[in-house]
C-alpha positions, 0 to 999 in steps of 0.5 A: 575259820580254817580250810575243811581237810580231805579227811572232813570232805570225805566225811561230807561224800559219804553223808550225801551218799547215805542221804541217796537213794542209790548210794551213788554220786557223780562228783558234779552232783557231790560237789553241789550237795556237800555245802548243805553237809560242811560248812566251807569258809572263804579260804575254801571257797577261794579259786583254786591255782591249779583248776581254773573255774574251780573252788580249792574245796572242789578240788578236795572232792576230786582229790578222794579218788586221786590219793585212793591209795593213800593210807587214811583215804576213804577209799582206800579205808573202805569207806568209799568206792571209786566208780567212773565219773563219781563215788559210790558206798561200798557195795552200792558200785553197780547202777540200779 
């Protein structure tokens, strides 16, 4: 099994934003929900290089809201929003 993509994380955010009731989630909370929506192999699972005490795919989470302005990014496609310490559904922005 191969390394799950920016792309196929993001896909998993916004599955566990649809199951939430708010439509919102800090990325600590993503980042414990995503494994019941993607399975991640040991390559994924392997300590990241660059963040230590970090998995490579957790790395992918963070990354969503780094790369926002790149072309083919959930957020920057409308599909996800950024908000301060998570990710929202759009127009799910505003805390209820």
């Amino acid at each position: 099994m191969s390394r799950v993509t920016e792309a196929e994380v993001a896909v998993a955010a916004e599955e566990v934003l649809t199951a939430s009731a708010s439509g919102r989630a800090t990325i600590k909370e993503l980042i414990e929900e995503i494994p019941n929506y993607l399975p991640l192999s040991a390559e994924d699972l392997a300590p990241s290089p660059t963040r230590p005490g970090e998995a490579l795919w957790e790395q992918q989470v963070r990354n969503i809201t780094s790369h926002k302005a790149s072309p083919g990014n959930a957020i920057c496609e409308g599909k996800l929003v950024a908000i301060p310490g998570g990710l929202a559904l759009p127009g799910r922005e505003a805390a209820a």
